[in-house]
Every structure is written in structure tokens, then in C-alpha cells.
C-alpha positions in Angstrom: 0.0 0.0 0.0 2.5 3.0 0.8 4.8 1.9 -1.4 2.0 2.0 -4.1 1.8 5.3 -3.0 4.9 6.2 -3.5 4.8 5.5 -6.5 2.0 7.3 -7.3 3.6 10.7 -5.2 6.8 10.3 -7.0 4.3 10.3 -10.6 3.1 13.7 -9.7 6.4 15.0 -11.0 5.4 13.9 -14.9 7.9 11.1 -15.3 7.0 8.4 -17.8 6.2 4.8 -16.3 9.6 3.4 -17.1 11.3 6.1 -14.9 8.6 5.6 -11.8 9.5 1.1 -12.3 13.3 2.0 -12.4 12.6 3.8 -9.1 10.2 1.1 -7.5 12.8 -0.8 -5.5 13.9 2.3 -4.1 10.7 3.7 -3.0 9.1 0.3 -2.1 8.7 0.4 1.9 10.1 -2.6 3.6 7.9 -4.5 6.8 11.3 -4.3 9.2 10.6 -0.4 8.0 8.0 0.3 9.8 8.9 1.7 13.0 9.7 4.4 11.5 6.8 5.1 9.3 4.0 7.4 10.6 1.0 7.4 8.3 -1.2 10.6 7.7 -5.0 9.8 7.0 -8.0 11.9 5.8 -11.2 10.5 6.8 -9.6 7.2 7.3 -7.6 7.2 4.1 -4.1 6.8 4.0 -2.8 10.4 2.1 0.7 10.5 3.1 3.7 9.0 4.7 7.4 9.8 6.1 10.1 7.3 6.6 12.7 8.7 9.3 15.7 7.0 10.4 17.7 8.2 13.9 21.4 7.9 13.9 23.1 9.5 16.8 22.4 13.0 17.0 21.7 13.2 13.0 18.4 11.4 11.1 17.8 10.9 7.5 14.4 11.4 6.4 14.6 8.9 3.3 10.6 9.1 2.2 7.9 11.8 2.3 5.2 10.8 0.4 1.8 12.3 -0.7 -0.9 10.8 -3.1 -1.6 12.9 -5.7 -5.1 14.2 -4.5 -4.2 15.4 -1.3 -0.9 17.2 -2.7 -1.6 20.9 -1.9 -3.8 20.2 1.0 -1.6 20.3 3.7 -1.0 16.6 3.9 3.3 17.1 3.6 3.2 20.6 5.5 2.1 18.3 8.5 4.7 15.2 8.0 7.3 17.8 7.5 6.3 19.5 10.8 6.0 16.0 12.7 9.3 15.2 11.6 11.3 18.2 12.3 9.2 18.1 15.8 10.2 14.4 16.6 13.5 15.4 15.6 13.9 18.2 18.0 12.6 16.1 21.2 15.0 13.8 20.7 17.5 16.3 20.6 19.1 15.6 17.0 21.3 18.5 15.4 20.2 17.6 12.1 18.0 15.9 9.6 19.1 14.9 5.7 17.6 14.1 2.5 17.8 13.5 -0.7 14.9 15.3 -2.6 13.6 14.8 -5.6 14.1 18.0 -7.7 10.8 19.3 -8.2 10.1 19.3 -4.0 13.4 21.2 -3.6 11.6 24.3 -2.7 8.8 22.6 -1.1 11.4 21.7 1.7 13.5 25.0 1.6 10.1 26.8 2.6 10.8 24.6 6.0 14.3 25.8 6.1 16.4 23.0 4.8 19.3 24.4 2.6 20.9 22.5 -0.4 24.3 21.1 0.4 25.5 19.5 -2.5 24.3 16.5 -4.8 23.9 12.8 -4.7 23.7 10.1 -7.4 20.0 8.6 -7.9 19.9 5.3 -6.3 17.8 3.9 -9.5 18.4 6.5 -12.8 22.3 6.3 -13.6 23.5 9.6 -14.3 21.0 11.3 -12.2 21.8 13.7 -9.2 19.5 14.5 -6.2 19.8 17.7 -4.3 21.1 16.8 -0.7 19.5 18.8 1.3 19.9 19.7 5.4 17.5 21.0 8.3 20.2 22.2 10.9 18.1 21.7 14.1 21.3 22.8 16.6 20.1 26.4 18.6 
């Protein structure tokens, strides 16, 4: 199911269907994942997701997810907001990603700043801004 919509999320961008199954094993959500998975629901329905992993004082946030019809609605404003809160009870001094291009802005809005690239996991030749929240006072 999330995975699925991950796979539809990451479609919102326009990319053809061979680019979204090149990218499946890398947004397909694994069961030993979900710990770290909170779910956002409207009415009931699963709309969104976020995958955050804790290491030490720093966590990667390596999925944030919205189906397609509740994009706009609010549904990532309030993972985003979860995360960065969890992230600052548990005292880390940062969290990471990797975004995809076209939600670059959507996360600099929160504050994260772009600090450098990374290779796509699934398109060779492809680069992903690397983007930080710095959570330190």
C-alpha cells in the first residue's frame, strides 16, 4: 500500500512509467521499515507517509510521500512539521535528504538548505539535491 503510493507521489512529478519502475525498488517500503513510518490519513484514508531514520544526533528522512489528490492540501506541510518536531525532542542536530528536484523548494520553505548533490539510487547519471534541516540552537 505505501509503497504504491509512492509510486504514485513520485508520478506527480510527470515522469514516464519506465522512470517511476526503475525507481520502485527504491521507494518500495520494507515490513522491518515500519517503525519508522507514521501514516497521515484523511477520513480514514491513507494520504501521506514519512520514513525517518535516527542515527546519533543526526536522522535521514529517506521518504515523504503524498498521493496525488491530497498534494496541496496540507498533507506534507504536516509530516514535514512531525518530523522536524520528533526530531527536536529527541534532541538531534540535524536531519538529511535526498529530494527529488521538483520538492526542492517545497522543503526550503521549512528551512532546509541545499548542500551539494547525490547520485539517484535507481536513474544512472542522475543527481538529487542533498539537502539539510540544521536543528542545533
Amino acid at each position: 500500500m505505501l509503497t504504491e503510493l509512492a509510486v504514485r507521489s513520485k508520478g506527480h512529478w510527470g515522469y514516464p512509467e519506465s522512470f517511476l519502475e526503475a525507481c520502485r525498488a527504491e521507494l518500495t517500503v520494507r515490513p522491518e521499515q515500519a517503525p519508522d513510518v507514521v501514516v497521515a490519513e484523511v477520513d480514514g484514508i491513507p494520504a501521506g507517509f514519512r520514513l525517518l531514520v535516527v542515527d546519533g544526533d543526526r536522522a535521514e528522512l529517506e521518504a515523504l510521500f503524498v498521493d496525488p489528490p491530497f498534494i496541496g492540501s496540507g498533507v506534507g506541510a504536516a509530516l514535514l512539521t512531525e518530523v522536524l518536531a520528533t526530531a527536536r525532542v529527541r534532541g538531534l542536530r540535524a536531519v538529511a535528504l535526498d529530494a527529488d528536484p521538483g520538492a526542492e523548494r517545497f522543503y526550503a520553505r521549512f528551512g532546509a538548505r541545499t548542500t551539494g548533490l547525490t547520485p539517484s539510487g535507481s536513474i544512472a547519471g542522475r543527481v538529487l539535491p542533498r539537502m539539510e534541516f540544521d536543528l542545533r540552537p
